[in-house]
C-alpha positions, 0 to 999 in steps of 0.5 A: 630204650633199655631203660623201659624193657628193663623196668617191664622186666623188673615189674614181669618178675615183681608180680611173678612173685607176688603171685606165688607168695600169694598162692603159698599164704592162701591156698591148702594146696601144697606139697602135703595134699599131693601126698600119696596116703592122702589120696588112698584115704579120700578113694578108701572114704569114698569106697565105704559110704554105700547104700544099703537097700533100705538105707539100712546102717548096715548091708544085708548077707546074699541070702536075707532080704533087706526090711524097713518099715515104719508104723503111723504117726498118730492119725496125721502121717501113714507107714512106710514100708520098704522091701528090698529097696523098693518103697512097697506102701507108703503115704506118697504112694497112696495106698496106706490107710486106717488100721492095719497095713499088709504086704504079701512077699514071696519068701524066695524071689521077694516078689511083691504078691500083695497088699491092702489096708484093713480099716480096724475102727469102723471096718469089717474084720472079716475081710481080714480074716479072709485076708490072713486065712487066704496067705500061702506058705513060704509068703513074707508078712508084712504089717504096720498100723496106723491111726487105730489097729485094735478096735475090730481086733477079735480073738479069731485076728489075734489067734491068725496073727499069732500064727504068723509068728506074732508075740503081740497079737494077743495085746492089741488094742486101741491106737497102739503102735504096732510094725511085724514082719512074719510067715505062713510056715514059720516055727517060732515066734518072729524077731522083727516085731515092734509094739507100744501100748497106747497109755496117755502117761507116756504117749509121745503124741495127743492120744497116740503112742510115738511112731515105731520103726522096724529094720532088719534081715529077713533069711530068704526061703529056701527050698 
């Protein structure tokens, strides 16, 4: 009977050794990953991937809000527009259209107030001009275009625009691109302005400048 509990042993620690030379061949798993500084770097690699608002590459100061916002791509696909990590307009949300797209923010809190869509190919201009007459001091504009913007754009909409803090304004015409973000009360001309003149030499699509997109800062208002 010693015989077989002998072999039963010798077979037992056989395979004890087999697995373990197995383990060490084929696995990553050694002494080195239990390695303290190892593990800080995965926690430190975790820590530093956080989304911004807006997925933003990088994150916005306490007192700036955070923007992004994209003009049309030719006539097939509408902006977007991103306020604060909240999608404000956009194609899934149904309420872009031709034209030009406004949205209305509070410049303090950040508050969505408004927002519409002004068709600039076969539209009223003067629904906009209302539009824009009608904006309050210490409120975030927000525009982008899509399909056409420049079409009913009379020299009344290019003087408000300006006004707004528009350096472009003036040159808008037919299917360009344009995204702008600016304000009632504000003293100069806006930073966060993007424009592409509609020129077929260098259009990106079949009669269309490319999309442009715009992200940034704005400084929240104060009073």
């Amino acid at each position: 009977m010693r015989v077989p509990v002998l072999l039963r042993f010798v077979a037992l620690v056989f395979v004890l050794v087999i697995t373990c030379v197995f383990i060490s061949s084929y696995t990553s798993f050694n002494m080195k990953t239990l390695h303290s500084h190892r593990w800080i770097n995965l926690v430190t690699k975790e820590k530093r991937f956080v989304k911004n608002k807006c997925g933003l590459l990088k994150s916005c100061a306490a007192n700036f809000f955070a923007f992004k916002m994209n003009s049309g791509a030719a006539s097939v696909v509408g902006p977007t527009l991103c306020f604060e990590d909240e999608l404000i307009m956009s194609p899934v949300k149904d309420n872009v259209g031709r034209g030009l797209n406004i949205a209305l923010l509070n410049g303090t809190t950040g508050k969505m107030l408004k927002q519409d869509c002004f068709d600039m190919y076969a539209g009223d201009p003067a629904s906009l001009v209302k539009f824009l007459k009608e904006i309050p001091e210490g409120v975030l504009v927000m525009v982008a275009s899509y399909d056409d913007p420049g079409t009913k754009m009379n020299d009344e909409i290019r003087a408000l625009f300006s006004k707004l803090g528009s350096k472009y304004a003036k040159e808008i015409g037919f299917r360009d691109s344009w995204v702008f973000v600016g304000a009632r009360d504000i003293k100069d001309k806006s930073p966060y302005e993007l424009y592409l003149k509609n020129h077929p030499d260098f259009n990106k699509y079949d009669g269309w400048p490319e999309m442009l997109e715009l992200e940034g800062c704005v400084p929240r208002k104060v009073f």
